[in-house]
Biopython code that builds the backbone (N, CA, C, O; Angstrom):
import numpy as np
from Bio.PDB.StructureBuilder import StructureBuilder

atoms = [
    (1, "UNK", "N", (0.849, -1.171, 0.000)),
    (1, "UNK", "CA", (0.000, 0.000, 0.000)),
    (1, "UNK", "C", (0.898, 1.239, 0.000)),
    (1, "UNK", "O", (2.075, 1.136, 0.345)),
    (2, "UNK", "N", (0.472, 2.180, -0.306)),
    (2, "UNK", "CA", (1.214, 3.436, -0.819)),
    (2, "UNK", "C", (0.996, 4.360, 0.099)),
    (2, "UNK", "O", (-0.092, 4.190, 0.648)),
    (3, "UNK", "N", (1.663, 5.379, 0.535)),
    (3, "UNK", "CA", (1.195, 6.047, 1.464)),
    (3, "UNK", "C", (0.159, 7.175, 1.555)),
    (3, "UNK", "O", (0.008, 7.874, 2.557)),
    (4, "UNK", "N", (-0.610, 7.301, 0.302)),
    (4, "UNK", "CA", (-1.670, 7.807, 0.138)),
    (4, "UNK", "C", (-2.922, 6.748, 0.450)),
    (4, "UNK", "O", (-4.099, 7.107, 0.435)),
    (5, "UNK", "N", (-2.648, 5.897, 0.629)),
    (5, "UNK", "CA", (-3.481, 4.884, 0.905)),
    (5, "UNK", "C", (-4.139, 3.785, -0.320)),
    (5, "UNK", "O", (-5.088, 3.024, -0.131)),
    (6, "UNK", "N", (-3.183, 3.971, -1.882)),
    (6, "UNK", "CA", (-3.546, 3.153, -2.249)),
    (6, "UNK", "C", (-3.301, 1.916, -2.828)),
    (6, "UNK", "O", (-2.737, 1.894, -3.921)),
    (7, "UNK", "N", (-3.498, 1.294, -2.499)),
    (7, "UNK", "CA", (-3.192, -0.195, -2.959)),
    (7, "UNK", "C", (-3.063, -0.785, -4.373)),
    (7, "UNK", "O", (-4.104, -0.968, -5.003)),
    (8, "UNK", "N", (-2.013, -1.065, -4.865)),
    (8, "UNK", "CA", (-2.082, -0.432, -6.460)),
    (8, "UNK", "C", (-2.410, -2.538, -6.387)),
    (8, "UNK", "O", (-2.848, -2.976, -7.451)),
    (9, "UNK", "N", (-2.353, -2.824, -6.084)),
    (9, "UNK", "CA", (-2.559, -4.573, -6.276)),
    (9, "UNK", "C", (-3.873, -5.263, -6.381)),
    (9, "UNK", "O", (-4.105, -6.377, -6.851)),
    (10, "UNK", "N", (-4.741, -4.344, -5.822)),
    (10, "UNK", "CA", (-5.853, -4.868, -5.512)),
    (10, "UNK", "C", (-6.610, -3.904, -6.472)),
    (10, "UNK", "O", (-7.681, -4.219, -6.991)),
    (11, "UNK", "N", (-5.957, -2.647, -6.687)),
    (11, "UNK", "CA", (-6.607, -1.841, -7.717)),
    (11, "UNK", "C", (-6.433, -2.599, -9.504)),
    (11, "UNK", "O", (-7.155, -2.634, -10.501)),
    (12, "UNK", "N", (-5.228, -3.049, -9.186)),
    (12, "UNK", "CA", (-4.966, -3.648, -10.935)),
    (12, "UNK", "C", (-5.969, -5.069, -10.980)),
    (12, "UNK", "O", (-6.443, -5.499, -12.031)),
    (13, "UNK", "N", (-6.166, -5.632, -9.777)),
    (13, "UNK", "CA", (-6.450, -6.913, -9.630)),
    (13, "UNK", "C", (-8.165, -6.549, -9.888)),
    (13, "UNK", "O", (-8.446, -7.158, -10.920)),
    (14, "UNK", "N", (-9.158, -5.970, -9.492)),
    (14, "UNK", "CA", (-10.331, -5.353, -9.778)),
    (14, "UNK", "C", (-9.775, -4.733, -11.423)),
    (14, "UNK", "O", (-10.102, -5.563, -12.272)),
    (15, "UNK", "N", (-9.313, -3.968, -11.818)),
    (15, "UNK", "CA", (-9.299, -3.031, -12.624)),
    (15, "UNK", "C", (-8.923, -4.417, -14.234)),
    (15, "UNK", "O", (-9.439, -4.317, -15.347)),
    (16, "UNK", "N", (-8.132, -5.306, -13.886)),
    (16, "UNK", "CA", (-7.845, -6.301, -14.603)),
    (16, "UNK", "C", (-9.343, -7.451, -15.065)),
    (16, "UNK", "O", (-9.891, -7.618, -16.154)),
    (17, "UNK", "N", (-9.682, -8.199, -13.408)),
    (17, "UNK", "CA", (-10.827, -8.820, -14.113)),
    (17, "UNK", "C", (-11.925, -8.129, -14.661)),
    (17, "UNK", "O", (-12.812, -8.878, -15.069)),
    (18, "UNK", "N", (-12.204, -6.466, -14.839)),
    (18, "UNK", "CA", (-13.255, -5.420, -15.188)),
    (18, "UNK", "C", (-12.637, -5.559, -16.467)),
    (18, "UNK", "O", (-13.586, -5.733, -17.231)),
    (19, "UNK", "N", (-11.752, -5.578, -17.023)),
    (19, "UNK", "CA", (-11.734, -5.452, -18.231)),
    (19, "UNK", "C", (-11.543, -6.981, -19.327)),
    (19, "UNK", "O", (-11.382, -6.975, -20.547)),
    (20, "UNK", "N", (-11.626, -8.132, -18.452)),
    (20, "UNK", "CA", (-11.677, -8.954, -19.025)),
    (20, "UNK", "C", (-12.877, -9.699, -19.283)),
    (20, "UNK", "O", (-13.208, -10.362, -20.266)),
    (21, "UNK", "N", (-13.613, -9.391, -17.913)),
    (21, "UNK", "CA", (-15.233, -9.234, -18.412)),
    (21, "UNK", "C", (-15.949, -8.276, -19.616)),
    (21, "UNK", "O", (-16.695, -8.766, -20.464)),
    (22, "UNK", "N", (-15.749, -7.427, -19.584)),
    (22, "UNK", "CA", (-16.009, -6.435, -20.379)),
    (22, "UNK", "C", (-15.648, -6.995, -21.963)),
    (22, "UNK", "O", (-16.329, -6.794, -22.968)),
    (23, "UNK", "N", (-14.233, -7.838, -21.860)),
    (23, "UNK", "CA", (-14.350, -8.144, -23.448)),
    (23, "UNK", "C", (-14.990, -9.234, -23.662)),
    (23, "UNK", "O", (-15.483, -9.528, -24.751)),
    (24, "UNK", "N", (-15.049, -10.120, -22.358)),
    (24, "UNK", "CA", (-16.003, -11.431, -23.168)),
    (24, "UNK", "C", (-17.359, -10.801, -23.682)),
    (24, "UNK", "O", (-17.964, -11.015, -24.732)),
    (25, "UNK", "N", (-17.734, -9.734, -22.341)),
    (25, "UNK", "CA", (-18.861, -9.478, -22.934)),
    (25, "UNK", "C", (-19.488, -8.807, -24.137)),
    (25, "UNK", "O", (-20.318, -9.316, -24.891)),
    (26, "UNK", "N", (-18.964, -7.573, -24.209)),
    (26, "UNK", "CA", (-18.989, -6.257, -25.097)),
    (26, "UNK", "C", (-18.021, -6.458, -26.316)),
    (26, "UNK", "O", (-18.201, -6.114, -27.484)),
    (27, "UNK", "N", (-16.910, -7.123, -25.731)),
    (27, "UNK", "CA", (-15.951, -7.108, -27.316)),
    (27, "UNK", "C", (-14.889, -5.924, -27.244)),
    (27, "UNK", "O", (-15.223, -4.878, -26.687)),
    (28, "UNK", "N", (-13.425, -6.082, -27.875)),
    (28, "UNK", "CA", (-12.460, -5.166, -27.587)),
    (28, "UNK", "C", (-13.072, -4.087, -28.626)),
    (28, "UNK", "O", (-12.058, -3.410, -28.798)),
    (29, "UNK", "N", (-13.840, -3.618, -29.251)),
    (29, "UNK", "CA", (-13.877, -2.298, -29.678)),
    (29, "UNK", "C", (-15.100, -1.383, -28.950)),
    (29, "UNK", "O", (-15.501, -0.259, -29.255)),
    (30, "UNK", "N", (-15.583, -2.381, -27.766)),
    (30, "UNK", "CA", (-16.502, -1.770, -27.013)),
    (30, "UNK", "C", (-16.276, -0.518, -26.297)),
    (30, "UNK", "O", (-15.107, -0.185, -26.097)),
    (31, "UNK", "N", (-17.402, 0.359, -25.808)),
    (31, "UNK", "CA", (-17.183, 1.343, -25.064)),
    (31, "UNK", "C", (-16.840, 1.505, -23.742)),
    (31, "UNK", "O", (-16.131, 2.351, -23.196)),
    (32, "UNK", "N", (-17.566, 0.388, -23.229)),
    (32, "UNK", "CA", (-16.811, -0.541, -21.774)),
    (32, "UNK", "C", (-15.559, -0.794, -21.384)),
    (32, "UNK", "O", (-14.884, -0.475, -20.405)),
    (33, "UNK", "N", (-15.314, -1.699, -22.746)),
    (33, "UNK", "CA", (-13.839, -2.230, -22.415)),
    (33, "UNK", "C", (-12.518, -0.509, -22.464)),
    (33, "UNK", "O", (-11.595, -0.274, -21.685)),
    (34, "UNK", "N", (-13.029, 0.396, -23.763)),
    (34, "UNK", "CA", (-12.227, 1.347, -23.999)),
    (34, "UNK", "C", (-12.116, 2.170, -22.629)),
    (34, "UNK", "O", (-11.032, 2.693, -22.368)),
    (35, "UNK", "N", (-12.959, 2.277, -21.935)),
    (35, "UNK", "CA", (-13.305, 3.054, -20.525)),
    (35, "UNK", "C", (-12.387, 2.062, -19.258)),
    (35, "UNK", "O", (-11.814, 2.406, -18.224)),
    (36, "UNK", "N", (-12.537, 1.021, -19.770)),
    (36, "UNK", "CA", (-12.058, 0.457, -18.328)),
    (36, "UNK", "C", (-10.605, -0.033, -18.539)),
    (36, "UNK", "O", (-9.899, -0.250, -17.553)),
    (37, "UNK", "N", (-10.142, -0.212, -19.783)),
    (37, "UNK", "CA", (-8.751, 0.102, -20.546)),
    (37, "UNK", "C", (-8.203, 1.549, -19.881)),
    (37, "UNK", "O", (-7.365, 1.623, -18.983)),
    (38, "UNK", "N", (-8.769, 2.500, -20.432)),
    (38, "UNK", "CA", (-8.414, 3.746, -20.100)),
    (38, "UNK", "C", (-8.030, 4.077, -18.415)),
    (38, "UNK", "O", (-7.238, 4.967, -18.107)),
    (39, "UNK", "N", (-8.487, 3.508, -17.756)),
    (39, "UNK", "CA", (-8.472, 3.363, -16.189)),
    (39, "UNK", "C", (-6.988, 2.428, -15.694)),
    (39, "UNK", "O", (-6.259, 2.623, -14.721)),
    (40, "UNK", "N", (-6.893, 1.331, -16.820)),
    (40, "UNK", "CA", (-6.310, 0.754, -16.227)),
    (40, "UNK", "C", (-4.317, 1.495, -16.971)),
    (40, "UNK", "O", (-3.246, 1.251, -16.416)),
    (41, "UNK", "N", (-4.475, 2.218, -18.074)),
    (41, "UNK", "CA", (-3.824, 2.901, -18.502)),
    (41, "UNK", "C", (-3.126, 3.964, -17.163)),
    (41, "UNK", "O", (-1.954, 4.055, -16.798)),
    (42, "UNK", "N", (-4.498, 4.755, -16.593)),
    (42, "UNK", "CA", (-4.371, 5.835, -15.412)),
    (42, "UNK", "C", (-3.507, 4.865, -14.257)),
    (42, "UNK", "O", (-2.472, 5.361, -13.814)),
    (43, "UNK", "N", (-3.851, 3.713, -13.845)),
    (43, "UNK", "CA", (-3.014, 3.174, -13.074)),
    (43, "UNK", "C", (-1.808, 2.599, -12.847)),
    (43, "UNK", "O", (-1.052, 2.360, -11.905)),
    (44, "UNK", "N", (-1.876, 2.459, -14.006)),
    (44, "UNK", "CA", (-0.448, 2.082, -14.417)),
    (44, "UNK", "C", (0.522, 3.335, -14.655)),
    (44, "UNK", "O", (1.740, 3.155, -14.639)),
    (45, "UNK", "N", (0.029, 4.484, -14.855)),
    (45, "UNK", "CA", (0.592, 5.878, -15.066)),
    (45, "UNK", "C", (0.948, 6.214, -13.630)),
    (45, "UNK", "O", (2.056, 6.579, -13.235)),
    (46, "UNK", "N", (-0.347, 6.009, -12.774)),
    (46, "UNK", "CA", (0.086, 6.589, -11.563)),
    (46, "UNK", "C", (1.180, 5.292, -10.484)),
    (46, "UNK", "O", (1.604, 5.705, -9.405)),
    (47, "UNK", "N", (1.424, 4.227, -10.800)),
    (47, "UNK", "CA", (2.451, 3.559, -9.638)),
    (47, "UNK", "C", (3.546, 3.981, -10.765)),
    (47, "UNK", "O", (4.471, 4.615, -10.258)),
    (48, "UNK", "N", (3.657, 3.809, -12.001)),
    (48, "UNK", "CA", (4.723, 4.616, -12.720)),
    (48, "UNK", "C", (5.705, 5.504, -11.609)),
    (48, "UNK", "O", (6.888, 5.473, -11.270)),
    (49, "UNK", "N", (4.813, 6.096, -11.349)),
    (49, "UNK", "CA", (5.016, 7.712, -11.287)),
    (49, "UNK", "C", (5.208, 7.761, -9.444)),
    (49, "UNK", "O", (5.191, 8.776, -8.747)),
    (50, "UNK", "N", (5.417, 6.084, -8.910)),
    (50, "UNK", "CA", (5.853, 6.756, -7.461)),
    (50, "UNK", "C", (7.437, 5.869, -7.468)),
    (50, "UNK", "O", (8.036, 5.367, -8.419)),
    (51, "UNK", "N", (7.730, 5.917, -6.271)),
    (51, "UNK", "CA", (8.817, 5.422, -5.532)),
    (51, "UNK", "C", (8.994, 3.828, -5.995)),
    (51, "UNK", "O", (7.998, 3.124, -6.160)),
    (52, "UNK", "N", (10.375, 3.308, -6.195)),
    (52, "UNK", "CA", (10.557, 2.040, -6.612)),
    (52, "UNK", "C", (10.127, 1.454, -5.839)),
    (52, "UNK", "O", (9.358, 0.556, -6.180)),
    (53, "UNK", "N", (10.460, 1.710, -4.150)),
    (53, "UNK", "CA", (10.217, 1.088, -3.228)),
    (53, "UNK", "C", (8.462, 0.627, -3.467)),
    (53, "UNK", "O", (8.021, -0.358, -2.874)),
    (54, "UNK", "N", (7.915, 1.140, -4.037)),
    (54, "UNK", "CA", (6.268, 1.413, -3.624)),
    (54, "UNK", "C", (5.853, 0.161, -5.232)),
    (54, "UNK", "O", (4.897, -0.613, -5.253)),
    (55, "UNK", "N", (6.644, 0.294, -6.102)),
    (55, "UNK", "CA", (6.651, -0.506, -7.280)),
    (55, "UNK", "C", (7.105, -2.155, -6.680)),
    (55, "UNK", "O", (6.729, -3.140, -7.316)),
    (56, "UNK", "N", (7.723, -2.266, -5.737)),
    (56, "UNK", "CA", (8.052, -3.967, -5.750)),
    (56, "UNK", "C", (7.127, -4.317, -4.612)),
    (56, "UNK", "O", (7.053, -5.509, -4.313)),
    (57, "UNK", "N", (6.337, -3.348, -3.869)),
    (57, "UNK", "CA", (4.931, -3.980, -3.368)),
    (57, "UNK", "C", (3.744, -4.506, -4.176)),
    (57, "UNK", "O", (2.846, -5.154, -3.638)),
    (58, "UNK", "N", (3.760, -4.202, -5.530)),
    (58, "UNK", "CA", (2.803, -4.427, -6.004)),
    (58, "UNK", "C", (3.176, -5.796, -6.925)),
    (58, "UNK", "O", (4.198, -5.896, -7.605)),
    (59, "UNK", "N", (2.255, -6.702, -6.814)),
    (59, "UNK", "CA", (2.878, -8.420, -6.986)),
    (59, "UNK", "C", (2.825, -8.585, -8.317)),
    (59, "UNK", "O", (1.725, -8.569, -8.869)),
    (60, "UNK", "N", (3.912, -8.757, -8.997)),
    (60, "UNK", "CA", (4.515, -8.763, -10.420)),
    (60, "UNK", "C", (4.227, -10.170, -11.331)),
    (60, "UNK", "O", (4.903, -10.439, -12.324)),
    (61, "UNK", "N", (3.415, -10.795, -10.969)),
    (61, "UNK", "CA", (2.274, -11.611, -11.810)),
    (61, "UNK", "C", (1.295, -10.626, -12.130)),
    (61, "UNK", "O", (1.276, -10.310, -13.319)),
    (62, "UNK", "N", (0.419, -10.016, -11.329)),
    (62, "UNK", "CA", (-0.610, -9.232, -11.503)),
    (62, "UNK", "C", (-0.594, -8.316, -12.512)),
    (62, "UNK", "O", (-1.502, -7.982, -13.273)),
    (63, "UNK", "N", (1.119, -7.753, -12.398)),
    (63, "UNK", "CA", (1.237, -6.390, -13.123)),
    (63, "UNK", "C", (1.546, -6.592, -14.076)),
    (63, "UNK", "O", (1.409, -5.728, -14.941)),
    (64, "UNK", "N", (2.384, -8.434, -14.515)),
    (64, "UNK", "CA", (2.491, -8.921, -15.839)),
    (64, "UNK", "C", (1.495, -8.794, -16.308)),
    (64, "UNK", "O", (1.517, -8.263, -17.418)),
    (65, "UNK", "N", (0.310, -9.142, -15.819)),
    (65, "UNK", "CA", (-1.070, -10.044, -16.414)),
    (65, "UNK", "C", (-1.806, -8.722, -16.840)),
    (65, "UNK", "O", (-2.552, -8.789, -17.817)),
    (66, "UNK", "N", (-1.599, -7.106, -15.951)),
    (66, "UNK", "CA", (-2.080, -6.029, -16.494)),
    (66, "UNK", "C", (-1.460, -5.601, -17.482)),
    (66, "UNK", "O", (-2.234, -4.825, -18.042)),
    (67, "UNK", "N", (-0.405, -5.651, -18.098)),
    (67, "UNK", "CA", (0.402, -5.070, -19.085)),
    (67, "UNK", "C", (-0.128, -5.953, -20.579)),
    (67, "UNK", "O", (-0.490, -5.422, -21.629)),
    (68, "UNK", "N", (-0.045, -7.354, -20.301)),
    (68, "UNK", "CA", (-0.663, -7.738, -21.016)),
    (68, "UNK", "C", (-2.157, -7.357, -21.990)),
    (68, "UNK", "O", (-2.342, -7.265, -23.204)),
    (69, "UNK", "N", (-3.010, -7.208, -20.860)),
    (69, "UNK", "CA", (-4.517, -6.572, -20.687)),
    (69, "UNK", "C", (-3.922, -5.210, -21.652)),
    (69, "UNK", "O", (-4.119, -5.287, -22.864)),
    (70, "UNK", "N", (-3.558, -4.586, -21.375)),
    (70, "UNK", "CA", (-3.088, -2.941, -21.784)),
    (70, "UNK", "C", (-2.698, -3.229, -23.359)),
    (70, "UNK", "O", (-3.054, -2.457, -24.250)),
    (71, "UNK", "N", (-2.024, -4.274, -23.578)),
    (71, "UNK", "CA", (-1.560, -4.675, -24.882)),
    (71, "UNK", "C", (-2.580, -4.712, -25.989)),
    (71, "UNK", "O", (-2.463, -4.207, -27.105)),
    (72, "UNK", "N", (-3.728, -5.475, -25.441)),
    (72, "UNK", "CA", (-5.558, -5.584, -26.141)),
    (72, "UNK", "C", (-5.540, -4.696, -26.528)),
    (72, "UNK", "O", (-5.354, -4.646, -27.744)),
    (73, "UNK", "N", (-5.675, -3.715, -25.952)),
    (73, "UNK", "CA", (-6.137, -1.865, -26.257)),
    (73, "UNK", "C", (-4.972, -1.311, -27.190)),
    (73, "UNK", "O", (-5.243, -0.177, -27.584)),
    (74, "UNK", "N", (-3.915, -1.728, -27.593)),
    (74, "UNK", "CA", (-2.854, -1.004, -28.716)),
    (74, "UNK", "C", (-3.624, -1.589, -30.408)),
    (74, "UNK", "O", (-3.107, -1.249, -31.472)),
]
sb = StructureBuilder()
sb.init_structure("model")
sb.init_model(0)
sb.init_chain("A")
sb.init_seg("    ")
for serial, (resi, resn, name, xyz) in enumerate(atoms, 1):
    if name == "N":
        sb.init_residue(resn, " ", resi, " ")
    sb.init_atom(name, np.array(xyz, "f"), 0.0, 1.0, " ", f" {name:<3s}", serial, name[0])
structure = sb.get_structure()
């Protein structure tokens, strides 16, 4: 957890199965999936953007498995 209080693990981990639902359901050119892509873009921008220390809390299967996800959307 980050010292703003947020938990970037549990945020990718929600923010990940939201967008994998979203494509079984809606389909990758959906408006759903583009919205919840876009979110998961913002999160990945924002642990970017802190302390390394704060980057090897967050469990690096997960963040594989989000980068992946992020890949759909290119």
């Amino acid at each position: 957890m980050v010292d703003d209080g947020t938990d970037f693990s549990e945020e990718l981990r929600k923010i990940s199965n939201s967008l994998e639902n979203a494509l079984d359901t809606f389909g990758p050119s959906s408006r759903q999936a583009h919205a919840i892509l876009n979110m998961l873009k913002d999160c990945l921008h924002r642990l970017n953007h802190h302390k390394l220390k704060t980057a090897a809390e967050v469990d690096a299967d997960l963040l594989n498995s989000a980068m992946g996800l992020l890949k759909l959307g290119e």
